[in-house]
C-alpha positions in Angstrom: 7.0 -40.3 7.4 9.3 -37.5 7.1 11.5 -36.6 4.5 15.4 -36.3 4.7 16.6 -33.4 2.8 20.2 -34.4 0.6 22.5 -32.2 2.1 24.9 -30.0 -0.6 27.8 -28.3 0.2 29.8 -25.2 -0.7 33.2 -26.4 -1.9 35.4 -23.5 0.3 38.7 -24.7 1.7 38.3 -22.9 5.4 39.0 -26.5 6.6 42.1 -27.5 5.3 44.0 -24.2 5.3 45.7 -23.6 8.6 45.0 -20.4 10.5 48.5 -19.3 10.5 48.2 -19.0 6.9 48.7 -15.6 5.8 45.7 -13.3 4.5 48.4 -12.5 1.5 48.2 -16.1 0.3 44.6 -16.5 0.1 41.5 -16.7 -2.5 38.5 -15.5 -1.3 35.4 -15.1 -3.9 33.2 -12.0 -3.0 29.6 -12.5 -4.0 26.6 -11.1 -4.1 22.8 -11.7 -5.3 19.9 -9.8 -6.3 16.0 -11.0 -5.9 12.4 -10.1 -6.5 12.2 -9.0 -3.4 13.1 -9.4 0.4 10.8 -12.1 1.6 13.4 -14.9 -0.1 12.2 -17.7 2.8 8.6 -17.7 1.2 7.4 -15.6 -2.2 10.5 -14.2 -3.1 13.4 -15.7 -5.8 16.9 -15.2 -6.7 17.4 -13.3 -10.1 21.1 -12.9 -10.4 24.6 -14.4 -8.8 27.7 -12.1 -9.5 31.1 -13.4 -7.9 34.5 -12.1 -8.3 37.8 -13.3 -6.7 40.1 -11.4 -4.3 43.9 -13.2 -4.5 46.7 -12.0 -2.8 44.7 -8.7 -2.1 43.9 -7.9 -5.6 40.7 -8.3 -7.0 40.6 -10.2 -10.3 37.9 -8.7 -12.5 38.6 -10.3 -15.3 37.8 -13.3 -13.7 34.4 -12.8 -12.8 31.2 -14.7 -12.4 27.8 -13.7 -13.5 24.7 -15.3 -14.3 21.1 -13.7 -14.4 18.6 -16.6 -12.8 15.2 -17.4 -13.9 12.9 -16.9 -11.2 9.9 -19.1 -12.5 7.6 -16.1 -11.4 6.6 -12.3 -13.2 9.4 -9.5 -11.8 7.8 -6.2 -10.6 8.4 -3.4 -12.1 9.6 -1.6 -9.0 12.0 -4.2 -8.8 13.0 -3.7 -12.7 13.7 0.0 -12.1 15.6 -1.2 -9.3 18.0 -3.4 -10.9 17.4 -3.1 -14.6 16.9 -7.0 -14.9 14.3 -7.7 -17.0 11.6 -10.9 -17.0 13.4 -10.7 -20.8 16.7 -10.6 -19.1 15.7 -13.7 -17.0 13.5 -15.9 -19.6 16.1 -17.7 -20.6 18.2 -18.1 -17.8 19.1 -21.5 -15.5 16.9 -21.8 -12.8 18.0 -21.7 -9.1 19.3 -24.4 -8.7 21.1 -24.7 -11.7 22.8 -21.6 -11.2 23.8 -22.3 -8.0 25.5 -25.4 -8.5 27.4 -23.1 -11.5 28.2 -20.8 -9.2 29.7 -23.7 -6.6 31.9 -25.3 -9.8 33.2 -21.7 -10.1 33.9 -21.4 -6.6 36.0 -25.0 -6.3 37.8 -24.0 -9.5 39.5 -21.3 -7.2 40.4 -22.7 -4.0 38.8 -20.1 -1.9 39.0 -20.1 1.5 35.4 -19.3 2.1 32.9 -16.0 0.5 32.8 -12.6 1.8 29.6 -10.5 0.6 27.9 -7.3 2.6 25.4 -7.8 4.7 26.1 -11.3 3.8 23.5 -13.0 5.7 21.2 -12.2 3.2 22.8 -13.7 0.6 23.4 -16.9 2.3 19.7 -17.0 3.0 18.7 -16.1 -0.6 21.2 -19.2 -1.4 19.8 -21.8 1.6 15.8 -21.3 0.6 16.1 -21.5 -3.4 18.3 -25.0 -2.2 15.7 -25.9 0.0 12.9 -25.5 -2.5 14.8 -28.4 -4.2 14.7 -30.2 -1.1 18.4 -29.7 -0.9 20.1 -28.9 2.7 22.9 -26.3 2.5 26.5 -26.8 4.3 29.6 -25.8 5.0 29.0 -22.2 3.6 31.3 -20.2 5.8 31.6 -16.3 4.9 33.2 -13.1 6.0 30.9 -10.1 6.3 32.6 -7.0 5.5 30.3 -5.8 7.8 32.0 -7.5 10.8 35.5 -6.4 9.5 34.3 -2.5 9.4 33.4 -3.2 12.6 36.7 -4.3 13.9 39.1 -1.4 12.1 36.5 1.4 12.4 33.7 0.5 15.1 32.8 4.3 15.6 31.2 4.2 11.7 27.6 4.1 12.1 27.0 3.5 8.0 25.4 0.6 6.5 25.2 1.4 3.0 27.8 -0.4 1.2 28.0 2.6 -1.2 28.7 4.9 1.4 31.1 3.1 3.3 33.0 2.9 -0.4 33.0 6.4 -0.4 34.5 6.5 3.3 37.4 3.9 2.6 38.0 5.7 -1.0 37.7 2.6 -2.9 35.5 1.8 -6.2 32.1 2.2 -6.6 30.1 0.3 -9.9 26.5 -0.2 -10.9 24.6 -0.4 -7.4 21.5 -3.3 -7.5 23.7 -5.4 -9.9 25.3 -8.5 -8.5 28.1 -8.3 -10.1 28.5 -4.2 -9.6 28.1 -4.7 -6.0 30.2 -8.0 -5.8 32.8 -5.6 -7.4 32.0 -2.7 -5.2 32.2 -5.2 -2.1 35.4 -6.8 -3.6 37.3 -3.4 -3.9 36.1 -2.4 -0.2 37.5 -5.5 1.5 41.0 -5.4 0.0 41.6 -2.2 1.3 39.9 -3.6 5.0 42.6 -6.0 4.2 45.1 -3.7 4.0 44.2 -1.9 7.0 43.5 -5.0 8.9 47.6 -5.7 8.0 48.4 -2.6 8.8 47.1 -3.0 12.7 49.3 -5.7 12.7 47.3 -8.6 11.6 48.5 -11.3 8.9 47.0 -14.8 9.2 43.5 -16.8 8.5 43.1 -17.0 12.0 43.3 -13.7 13.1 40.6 -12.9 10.6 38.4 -15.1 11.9 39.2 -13.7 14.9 38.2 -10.5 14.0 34.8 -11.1 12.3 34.1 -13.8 14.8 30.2 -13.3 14.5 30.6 -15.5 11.2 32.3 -19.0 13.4 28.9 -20.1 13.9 28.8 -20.4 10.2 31.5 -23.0 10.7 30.5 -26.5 10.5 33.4 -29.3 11.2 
């Protein structure tokens, strides 16, 4: 007999808004997550969510989202010095799936279009195995890497660091290995890939998915 996984998906808004929208009129909700580790499809867990949103280009920090995550195993300590989150920090914190679901509320509560992290991938993967450890299915997740957008204003840069490519566009830079530092960090870098993506004379929805088309897979109708 084999079991049938209940599906759960991301409230984003990517269906219903039509792709001659313009970028200007837009939520998006920049996110980004921090683990035990790199192995997040077997031993390792999610430890933090940080979220912010980007509307009409400017990022709203005062309306942030963070929440520490208990991963229901010991932290190592390299990963401590790393991030500075603590098994203290994370004792008394929701578990997975729990936060997850907090993290969804907070995303329908803000319309957005869909979620844009860097290297995003990762973090959809962090957020698709903790979900299927509760034999939960994840869809309709659709994001924007800023990756992809770099890419498509600047495809000489050869940087992967999301540090350094803040230092290369001049925008902020906060705590690095914090979600909600690099969520902010991320957040700051794609309004001014925004910008720039305006200023080659691009405006609408579509023409961003356009231009980060590596994501449409992600797209599920």
């Amino acid at each position: 007999m084999f079991f049938q996984r209940k599906n759960i998906s991301c409230p984003l808004m990517y269906e219903k808004i039509p792709l001659s929208t313009l970028i200007d009129d837009l939520t998006f909700i920049v996110f980004d997550t921090e683990t035990t580790g790199f192995q997040v499809a077997t031993t390792d867990r999610l430890i933090e969510i940080g979220a912010v949103p980007v509307n009409r280009l400017k990022v709203m920090e005062n309306d942030r989202f963070q929440t520490y995550v208990n991963p229901q195993r010991q932290i190592s300590r390299e990963i401590i010095e790393l991030t500075s989150i603590t098994n203290d920090k994370v004792s008394g914190a929701p578990v997975a799936s729990e936060a997850i679901q907090d993290f969804f509320d907070y995303i329908e509560s803000h319309e957005a279009v869909c979620l844009v992290g860097h290297y995003v991938g990762f973090d959809h993967l962090v957020l698709k195995s903790e979900l299927k450890r509760e034999k939960l299915a994840l869809k309709k997740l659709f994001t924007i890497d800023t990756l992809d957008l770099i890419g498509f204003i600047a495809p000489s840069y050869d940087m992967r660091d999301l540090e350094r490519y803040a230092m290369a566009f001049g925008t902020r830079i906060y705590d690095r290995h914090s979600a909600i530092g690099d969520a902010l960090t991320t957040a700051y870098l794609f309004t001014e890939l925004l910008q720039q993506f305006k200023d080659r004379g691009h405006s609408t929805w579509g023409e961003l998915i356009k231009a980060t088309d590596s994501q449409m897979r992600s797209m599920q109708f």
